[in-house]
N, C-alpha and C positions, 0 to 999 in steps of 0.2 A: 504494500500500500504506500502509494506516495505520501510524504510529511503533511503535505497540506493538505491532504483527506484526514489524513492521522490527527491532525489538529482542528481539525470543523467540524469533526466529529466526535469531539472531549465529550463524554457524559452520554451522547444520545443510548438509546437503548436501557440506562441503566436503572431507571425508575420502570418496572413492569408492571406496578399498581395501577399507574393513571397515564399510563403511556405518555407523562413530561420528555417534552424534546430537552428541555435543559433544566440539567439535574438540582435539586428543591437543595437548598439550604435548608440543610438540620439544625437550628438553633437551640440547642438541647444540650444540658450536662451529663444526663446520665440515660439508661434504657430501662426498660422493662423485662424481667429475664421470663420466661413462659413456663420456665418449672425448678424446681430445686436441680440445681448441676443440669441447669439447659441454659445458653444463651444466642441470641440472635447472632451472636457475632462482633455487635458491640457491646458496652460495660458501659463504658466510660468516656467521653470526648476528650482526656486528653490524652488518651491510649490509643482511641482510633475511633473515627467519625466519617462517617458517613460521605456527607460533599469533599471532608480530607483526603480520605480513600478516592474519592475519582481523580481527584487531583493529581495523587501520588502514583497511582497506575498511571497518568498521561506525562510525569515527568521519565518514568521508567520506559514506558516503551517508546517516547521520544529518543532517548538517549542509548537504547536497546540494551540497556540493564535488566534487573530481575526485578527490583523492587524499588519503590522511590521515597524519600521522607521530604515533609513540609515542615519548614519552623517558621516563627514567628518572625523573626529576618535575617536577612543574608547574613548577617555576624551570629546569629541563636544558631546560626547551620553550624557557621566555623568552629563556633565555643563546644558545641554537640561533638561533630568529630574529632576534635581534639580528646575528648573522653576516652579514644579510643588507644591512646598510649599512656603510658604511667611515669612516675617519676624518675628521673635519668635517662628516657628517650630525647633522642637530639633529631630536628629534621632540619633538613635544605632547603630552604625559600627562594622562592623568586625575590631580588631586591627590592626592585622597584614595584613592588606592589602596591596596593588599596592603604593608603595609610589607617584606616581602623582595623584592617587587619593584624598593622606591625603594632600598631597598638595595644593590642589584644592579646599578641605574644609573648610583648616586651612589659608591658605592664600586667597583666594580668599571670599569664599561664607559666612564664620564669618562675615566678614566688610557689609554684606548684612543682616544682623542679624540669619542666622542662628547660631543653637548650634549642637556640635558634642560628644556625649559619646563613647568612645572606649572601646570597650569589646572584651573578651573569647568567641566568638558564637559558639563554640564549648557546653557550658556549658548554656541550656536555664535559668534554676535559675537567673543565673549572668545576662542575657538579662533582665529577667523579673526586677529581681531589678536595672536597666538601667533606667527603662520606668519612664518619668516623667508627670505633668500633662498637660505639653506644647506637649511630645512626638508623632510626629505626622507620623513617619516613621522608617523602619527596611531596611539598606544598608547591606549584606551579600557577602560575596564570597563564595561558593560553594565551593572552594577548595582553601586554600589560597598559597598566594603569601608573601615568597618563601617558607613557613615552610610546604604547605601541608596539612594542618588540615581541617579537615569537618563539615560542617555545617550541621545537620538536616534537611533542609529543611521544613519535612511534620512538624514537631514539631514547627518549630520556623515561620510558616506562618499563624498556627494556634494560637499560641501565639499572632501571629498581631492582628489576627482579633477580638480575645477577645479585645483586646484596642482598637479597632479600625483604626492599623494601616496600610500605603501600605509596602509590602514588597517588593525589591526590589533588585532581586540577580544578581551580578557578576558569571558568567558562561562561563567565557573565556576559562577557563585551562579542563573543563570539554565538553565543548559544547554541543548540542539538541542532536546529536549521541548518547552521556553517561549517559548524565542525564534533563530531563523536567521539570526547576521548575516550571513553571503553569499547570501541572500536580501534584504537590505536594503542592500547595497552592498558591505557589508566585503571585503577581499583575504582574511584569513586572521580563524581564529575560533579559541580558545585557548580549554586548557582544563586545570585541575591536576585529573585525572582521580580524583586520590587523592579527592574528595569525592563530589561526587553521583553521577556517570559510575560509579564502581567500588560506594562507597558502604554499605561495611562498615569501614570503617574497619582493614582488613586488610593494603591495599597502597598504596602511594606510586606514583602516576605523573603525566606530561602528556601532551596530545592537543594534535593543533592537525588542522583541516581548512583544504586552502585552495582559490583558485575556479579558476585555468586553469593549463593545462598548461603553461606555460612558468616559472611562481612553482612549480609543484612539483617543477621540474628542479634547481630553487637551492635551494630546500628540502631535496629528498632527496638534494643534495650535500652540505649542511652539517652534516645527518643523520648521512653516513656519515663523514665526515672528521671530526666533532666525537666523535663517536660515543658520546654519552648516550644509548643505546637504552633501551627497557625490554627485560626477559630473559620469559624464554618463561613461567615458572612465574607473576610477575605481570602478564604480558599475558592469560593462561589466567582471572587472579582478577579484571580490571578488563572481558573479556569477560562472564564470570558474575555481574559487579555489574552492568552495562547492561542484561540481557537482563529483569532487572525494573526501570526507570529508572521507566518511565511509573506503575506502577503503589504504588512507594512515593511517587512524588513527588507523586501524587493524595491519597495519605493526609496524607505532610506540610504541603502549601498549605489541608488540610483542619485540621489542627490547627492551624496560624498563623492563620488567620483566627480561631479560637475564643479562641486564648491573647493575639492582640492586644485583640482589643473587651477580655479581662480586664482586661490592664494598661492601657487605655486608662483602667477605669475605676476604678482602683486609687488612692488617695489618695496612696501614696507614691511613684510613679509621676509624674515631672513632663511625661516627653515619651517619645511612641513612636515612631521612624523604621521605616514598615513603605510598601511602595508600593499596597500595597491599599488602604491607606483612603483615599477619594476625597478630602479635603483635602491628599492626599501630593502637592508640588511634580511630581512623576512621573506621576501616576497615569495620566492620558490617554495620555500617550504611551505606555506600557509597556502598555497596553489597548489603544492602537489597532497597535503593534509585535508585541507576545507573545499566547503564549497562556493568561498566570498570572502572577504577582505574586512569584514564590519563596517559600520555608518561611524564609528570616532572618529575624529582629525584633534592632530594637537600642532599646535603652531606656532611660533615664535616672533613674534614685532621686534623692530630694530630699535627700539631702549624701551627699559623699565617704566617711562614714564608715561606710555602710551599706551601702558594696559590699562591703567585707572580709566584714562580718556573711551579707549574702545566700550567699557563695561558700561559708563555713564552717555553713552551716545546711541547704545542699541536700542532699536525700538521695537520691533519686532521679535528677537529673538531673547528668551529670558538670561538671566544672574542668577543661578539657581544651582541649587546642590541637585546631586542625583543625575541618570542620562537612562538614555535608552526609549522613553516614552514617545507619543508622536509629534509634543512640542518638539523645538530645537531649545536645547540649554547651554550656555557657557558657564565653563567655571575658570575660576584660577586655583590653579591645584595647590601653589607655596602658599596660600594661605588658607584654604579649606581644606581639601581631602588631603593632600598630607603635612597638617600643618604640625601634627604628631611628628616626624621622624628630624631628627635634627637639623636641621640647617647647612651644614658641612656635607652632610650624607647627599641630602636634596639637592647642592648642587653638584657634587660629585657626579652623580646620577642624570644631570641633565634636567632635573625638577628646579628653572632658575626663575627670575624674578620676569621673565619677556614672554614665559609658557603660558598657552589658554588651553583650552579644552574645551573640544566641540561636540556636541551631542547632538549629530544630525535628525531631525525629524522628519513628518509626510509631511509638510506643506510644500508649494512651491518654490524650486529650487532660485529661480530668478528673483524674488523674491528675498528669500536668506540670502542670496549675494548681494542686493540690493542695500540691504540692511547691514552686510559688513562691510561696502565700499564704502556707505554714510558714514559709519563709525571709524573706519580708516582714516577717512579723509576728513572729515570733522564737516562735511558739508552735508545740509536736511538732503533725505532722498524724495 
């Protein structure tokens, strides 16, 4: 079945009561069991709930896992699978990632004993000599956050598994549309739902899909015992963002390709991080891995002083945290999403004071160009 039947069809059939084309939100904490030692199937919502469950089967057979969990949000995901190592495990990170993630690590889950190595996963050599003898896992993003850069996947899953480790990809900016990491080795594929997956910017959640029945046991223990569920009403809204994924996210990688070549050739414009363009450090691999390049662009202005100006001159396109829905968003990542990671790291890494970050949406592409040639040039459009 193609993706996007796969997806327009979340839920139908699953109500056989009153033949609902789309599936009823259970707003209910508990069930009724039918007899001593009998139950429906469900207990309890935050164990497992009804509109959760269609949910969590559409993130798994999207991503052609076994089973899928929903938490409350993209971070309730991380903090969940992280339950699944113990004290003196050490994992490999992407560097450059979500800064509430590094956050998450570095503040929160250290004092727990874990350890965290931040690497290049761009460059598996550099992972490999990461790997320590405590090393018991590989954290990746797929496409990172905000610079863009690609990970290997099929390379760096097999590299796990020589060590023996789970791998464990970030696939937000990408999603099961673009690209399958348990299709390419990964154990478990992540996802802060609240953007593309849901994709109106309406509701907050995480997904994670993972590949065999035994990691979904430990999974869907930590599930319930941690119990960061998503509730019924926003698993109902991140169901009815999915079921058009395929079809905004055509329109989006449609407008990025347009709004890049602009800023590519925009004067004030020093540097565009997009994986499309064929001179992108990425590009092959995410070509020969995916099936598309994402709607991000991060982009660079020729001084610091010109970002304030850009953000206070757009009219059309929001200043907004978050990406992926059908607005277009800009952020400035040095002072929002990674305003966590120091300073020194940020710029190391290319996160400088001149970077935006684009979150192309479906409106009209001439338009958003419209709206950042204004804000470029300081003249009304």
């Amino acid at each position: 079945m193609h993706f996007s039947t796969l997806a327009a069809q979340i839920g139908c059939g699953w109500d056989t009561t009153t033949g609902a084309v789309s599936v009823p939100i259970y707003q209910t904490a508990t069930f009724r069991h039918p007899g001593l030692g009998k139950s429906t199937g469900y207990d309890y919502s935050r164990s497992e709930n009804p509109t959760r469950s269609v949910l969590e089967d559409a993130i798994a057979r999207m991503d052609g896992g076994v089973a899928g969990f929903a938490y409350a949000s993209g971070m309730a995901a991380v903090a969940s699978l992280l339950l699944l190592f113990k004290a003196g495990d050490h994992l490999v990170v992407t560097e450059d990632l979500y800064g509430g993630t590094y956050r998450l690590f570095e503040q929160d889950f250290t004092r727990f004993g874990l350890a965290f190595s931040y690497v290049d996963t761009t460059d598996p050599a550099t992972v490999e000599a990461a790997i320590q003898p405590q090393t018991r896992g590989l954290f990746l993003e797929s496409l990172t956050n905000p610079l863009l850069k690609v990970a290997d996947i099929s390379t760096l899953a097999a590299l796990g598994k020589r060590h023996g480790l789970m791998t464990i990809v970030d696939n937000t900016f990408l999603t099961p549309y673009l690209l399958r990491p348990l299709d390419l080795g990964a154990d478990i594929s992540l996802y802060s739902g609240t953007k593309y997956l849901a994709g109106h910017n309406d509701t907050v959640c995480g997904l994670a899909a993972v590949k065999t029945e035994e990691l979904a046991e430990k999974v869907s223990f930590h599930q319930n015992a941690a119990g960061a569920v998503l509730g019924p009403q926003d698993s109902w809204l991140a169901i009815r963002g999915m079921k058009t994924l395929s079809v905004r996210m055509d329109r989006q990688l449609a407008n990025a390709r347009k709004i890049t070549a602009w800023l590519c050739a925009h004067p004030l414009v020093t540097k565009v991080h997009f994986p499309g363009l064929p001179d992108h450090p990425g590009h092959d691999i995410l070509k020969k891995n995916g099936k598309g390049f994402g709607a991000m662009i991060g982009f660079e202005v020729a001084e610091p002083g010109l970002v304030e100006k850009v953000l206070e001159r757009l009219r059309l396109i929001s200043f907004a945290e978050s990406l992926g829905g059908v607005e277009t968003l800009i952020t400035f990542p040095a002072l929002q999403t990674h305003a966590d990671i120091e300073p020194e790291k940020r710029e190391r890494m290319g996160i400088n004071p001149q970077l935006l970050r684009l979150s192309v949406g479906i409106e009209n592409a001439q338009d958003l160009i419209d709206d950042l040639s204004q804000a470029l040039s300081g003249e009304a459009a």
